[in-house]
PDB file of N, CA, C and O in Angstrom, chain B, residues numbered from 101:
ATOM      1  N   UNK B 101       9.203   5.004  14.069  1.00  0.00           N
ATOM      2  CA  UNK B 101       9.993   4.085  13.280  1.00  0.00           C
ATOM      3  C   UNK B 101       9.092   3.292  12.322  1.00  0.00           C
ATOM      4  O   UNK B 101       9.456   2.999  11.183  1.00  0.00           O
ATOM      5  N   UNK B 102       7.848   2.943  12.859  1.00  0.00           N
ATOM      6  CA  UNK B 102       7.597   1.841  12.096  1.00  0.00           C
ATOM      7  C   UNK B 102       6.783   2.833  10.863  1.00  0.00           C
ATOM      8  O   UNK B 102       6.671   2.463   9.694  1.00  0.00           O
ATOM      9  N   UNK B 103       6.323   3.983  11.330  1.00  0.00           N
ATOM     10  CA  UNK B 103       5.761   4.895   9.956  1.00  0.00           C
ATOM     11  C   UNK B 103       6.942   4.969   9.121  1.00  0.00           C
ATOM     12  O   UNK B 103       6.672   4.467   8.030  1.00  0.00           O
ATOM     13  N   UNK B 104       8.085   5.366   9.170  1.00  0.00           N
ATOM     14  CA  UNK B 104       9.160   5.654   8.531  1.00  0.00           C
ATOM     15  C   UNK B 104       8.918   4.250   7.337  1.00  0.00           C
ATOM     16  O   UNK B 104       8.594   4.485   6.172  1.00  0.00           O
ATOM     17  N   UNK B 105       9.105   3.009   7.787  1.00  0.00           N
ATOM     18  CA  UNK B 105       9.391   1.711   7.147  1.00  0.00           C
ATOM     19  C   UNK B 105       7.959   1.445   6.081  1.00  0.00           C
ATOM     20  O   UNK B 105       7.981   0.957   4.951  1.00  0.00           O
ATOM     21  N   UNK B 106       6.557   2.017   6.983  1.00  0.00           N
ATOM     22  CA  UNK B 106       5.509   2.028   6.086  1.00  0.00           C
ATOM     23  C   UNK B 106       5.816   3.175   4.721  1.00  0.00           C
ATOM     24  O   UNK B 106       5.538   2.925   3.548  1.00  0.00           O
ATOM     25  N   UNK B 107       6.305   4.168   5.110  1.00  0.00           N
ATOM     26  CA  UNK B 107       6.289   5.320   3.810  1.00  0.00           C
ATOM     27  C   UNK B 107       7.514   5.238   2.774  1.00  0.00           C
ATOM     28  O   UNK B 107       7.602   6.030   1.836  1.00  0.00           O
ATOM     29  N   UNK B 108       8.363   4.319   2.989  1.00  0.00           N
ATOM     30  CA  UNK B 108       9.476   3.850   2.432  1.00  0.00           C
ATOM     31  C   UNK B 108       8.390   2.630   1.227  1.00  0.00           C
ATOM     32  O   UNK B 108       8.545   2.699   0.007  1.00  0.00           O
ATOM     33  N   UNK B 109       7.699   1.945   1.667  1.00  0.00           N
ATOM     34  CA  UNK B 109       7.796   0.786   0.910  1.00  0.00           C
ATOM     35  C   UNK B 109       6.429   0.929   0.367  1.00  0.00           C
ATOM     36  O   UNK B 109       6.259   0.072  -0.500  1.00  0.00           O
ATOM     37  N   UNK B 110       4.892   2.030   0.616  1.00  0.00           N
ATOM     38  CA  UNK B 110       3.993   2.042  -0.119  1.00  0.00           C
ATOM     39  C   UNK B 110       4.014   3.429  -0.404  1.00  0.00           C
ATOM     40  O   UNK B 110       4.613   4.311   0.211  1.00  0.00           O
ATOM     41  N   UNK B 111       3.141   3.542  -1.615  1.00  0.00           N
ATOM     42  CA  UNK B 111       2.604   4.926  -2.144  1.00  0.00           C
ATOM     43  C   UNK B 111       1.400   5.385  -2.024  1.00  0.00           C
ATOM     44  O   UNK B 111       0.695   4.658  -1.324  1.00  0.00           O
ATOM     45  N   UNK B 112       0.864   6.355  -2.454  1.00  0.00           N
ATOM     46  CA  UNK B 112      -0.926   7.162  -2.914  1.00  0.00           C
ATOM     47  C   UNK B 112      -0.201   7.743  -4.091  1.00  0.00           C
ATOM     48  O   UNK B 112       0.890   8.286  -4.267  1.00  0.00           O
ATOM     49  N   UNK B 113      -1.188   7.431  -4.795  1.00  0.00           N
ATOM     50  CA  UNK B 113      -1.065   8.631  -6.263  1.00  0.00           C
ATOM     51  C   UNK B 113      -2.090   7.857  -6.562  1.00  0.00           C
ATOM     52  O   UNK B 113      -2.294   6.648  -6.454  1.00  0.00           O
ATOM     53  N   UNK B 114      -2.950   9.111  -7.115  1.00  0.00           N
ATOM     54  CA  UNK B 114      -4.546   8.938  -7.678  1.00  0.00           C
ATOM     55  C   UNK B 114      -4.683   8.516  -9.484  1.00  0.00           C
ATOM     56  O   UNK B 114      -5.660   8.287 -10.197  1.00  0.00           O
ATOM     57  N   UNK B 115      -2.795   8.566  -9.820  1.00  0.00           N
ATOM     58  CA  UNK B 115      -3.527   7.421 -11.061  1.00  0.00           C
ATOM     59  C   UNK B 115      -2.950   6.259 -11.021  1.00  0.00           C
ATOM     60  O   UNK B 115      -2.566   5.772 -12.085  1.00  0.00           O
ATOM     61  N   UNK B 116      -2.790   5.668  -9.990  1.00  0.00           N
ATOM     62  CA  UNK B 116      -2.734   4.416  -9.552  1.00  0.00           C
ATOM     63  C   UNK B 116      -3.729   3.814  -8.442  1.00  0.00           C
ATOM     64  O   UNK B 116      -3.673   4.186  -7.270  1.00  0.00           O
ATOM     65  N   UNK B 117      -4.670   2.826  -8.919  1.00  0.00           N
ATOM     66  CA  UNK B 117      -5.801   2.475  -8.206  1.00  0.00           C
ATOM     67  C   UNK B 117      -6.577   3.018  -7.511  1.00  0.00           C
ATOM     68  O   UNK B 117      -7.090   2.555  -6.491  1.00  0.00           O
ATOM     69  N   UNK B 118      -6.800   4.381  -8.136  1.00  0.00           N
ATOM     70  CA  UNK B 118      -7.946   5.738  -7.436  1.00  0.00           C
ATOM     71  C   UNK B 118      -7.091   6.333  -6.774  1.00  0.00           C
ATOM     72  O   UNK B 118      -7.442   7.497  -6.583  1.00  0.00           O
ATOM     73  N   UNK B 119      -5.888   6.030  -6.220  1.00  0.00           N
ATOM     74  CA  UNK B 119      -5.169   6.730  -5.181  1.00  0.00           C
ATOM     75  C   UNK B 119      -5.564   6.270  -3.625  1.00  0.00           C
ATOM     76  O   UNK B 119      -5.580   7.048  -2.672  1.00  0.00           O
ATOM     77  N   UNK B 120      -5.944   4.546  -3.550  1.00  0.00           N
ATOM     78  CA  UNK B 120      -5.501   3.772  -2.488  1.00  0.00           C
ATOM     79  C   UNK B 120      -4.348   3.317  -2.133  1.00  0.00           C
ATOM     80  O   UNK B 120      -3.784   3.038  -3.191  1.00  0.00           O
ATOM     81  N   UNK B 121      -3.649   3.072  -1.253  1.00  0.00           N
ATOM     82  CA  UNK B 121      -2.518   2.912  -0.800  1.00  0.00           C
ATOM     83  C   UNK B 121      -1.909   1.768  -1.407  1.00  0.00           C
ATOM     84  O   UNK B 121      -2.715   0.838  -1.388  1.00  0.00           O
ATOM     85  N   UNK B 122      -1.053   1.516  -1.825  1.00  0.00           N
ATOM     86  CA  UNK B 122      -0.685   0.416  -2.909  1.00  0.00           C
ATOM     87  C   UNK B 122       1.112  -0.111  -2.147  1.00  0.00           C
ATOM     88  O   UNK B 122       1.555   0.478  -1.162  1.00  0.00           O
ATOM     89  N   UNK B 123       1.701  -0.985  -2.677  1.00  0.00           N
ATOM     90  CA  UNK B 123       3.105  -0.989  -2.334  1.00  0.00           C
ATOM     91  C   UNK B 123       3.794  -0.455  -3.454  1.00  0.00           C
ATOM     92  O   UNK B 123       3.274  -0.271  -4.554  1.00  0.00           O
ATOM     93  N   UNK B 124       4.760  -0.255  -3.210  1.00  0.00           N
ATOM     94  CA  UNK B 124       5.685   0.730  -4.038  1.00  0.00           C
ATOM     95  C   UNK B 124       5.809   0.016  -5.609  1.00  0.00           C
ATOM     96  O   UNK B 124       5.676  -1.206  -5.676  1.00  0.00           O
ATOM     97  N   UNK B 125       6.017   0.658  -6.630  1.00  0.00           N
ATOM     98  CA  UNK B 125       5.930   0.339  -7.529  1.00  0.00           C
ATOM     99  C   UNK B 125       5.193  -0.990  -8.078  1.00  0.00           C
ATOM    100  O   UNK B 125       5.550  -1.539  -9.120  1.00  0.00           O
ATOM    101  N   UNK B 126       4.502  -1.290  -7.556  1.00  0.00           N
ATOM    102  CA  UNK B 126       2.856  -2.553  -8.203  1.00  0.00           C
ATOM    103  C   UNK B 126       2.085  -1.642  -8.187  1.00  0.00           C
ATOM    104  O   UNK B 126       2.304  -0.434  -8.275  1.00  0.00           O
ATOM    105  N   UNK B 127       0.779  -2.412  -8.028  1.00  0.00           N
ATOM    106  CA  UNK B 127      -0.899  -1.881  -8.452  1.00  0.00           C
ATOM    107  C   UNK B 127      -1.317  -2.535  -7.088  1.00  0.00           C
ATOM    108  O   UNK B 127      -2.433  -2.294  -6.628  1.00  0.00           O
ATOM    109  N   UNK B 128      -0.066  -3.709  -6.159  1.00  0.00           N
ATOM    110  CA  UNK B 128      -1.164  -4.262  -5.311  1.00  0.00           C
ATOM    111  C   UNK B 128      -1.181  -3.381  -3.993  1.00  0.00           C
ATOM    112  O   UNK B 128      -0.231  -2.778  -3.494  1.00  0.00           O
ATOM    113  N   UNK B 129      -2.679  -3.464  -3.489  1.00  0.00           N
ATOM    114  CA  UNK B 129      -3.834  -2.396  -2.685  1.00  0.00           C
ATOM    115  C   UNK B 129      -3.122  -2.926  -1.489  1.00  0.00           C
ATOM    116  O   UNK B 129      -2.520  -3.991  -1.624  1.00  0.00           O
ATOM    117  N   UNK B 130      -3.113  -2.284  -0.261  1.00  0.00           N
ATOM    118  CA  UNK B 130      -2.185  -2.894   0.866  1.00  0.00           C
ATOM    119  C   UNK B 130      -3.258  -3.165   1.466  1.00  0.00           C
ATOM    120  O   UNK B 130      -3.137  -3.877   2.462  1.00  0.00           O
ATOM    121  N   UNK B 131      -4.728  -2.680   1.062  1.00  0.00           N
ATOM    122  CA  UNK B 131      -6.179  -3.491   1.785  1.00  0.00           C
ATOM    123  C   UNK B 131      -5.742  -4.621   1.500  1.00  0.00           C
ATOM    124  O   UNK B 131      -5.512  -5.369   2.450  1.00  0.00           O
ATOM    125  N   UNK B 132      -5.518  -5.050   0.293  1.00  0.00           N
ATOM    126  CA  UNK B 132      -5.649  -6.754   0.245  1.00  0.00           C
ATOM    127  C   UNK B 132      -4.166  -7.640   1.190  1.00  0.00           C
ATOM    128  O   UNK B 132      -4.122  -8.737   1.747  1.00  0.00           O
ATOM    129  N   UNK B 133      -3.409  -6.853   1.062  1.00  0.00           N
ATOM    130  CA  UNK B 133      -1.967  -7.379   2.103  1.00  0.00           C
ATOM    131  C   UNK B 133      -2.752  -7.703   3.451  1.00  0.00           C
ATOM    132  O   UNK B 133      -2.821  -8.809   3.987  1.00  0.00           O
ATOM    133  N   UNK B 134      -3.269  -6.640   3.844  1.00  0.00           N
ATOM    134  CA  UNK B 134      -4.307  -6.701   5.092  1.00  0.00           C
ATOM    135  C   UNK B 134      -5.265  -7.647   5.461  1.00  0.00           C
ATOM    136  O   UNK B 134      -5.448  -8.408   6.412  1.00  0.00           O
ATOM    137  N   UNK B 135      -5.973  -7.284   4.120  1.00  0.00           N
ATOM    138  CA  UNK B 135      -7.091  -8.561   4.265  1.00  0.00           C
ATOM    139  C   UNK B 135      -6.305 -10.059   4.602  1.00  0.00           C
ATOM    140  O   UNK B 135      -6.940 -10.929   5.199  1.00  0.00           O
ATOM    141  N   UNK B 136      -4.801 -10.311   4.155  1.00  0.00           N
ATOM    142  CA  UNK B 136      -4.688 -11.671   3.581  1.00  0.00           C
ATOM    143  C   UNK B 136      -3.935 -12.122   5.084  1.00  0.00           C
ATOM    144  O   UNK B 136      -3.599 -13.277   5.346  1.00  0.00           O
ATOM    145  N   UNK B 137      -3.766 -11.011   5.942  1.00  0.00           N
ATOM    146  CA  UNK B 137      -2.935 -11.537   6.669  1.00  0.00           C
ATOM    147  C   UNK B 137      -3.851 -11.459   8.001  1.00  0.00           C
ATOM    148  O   UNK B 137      -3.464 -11.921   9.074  1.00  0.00           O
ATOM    149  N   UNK B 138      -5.065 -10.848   7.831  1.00  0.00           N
ATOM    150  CA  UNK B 138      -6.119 -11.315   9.072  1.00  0.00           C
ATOM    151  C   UNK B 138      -6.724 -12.405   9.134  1.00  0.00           C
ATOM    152  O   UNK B 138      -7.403 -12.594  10.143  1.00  0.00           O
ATOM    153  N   UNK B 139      -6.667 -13.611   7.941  1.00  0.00           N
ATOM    154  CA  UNK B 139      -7.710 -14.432   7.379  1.00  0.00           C
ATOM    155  C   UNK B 139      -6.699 -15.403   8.251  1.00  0.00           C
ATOM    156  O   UNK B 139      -6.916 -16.612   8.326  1.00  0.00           O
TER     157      UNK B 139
END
């Protein structure tokens, strides 16, 4: 379930930010979602 809800709401495509994992239609990197919510 919870993969289902991750592949719904981010992407990869390599001409969007090298092809790091991003949220769906932005540029923002879900590293930084990550980063912001361990701090």
């Amino acid at each position: 379930m919870f993969q289902d809800n991750l592949s719904k709401r981010t992407e990869i495509n390599p001409r969007i930010m090298v092809g790091k994992p991003v949220i769906k239609g932005t540029r923002i990197p879900v590293e930084i979602i990550l980063q912001k919510l361990a701090q």
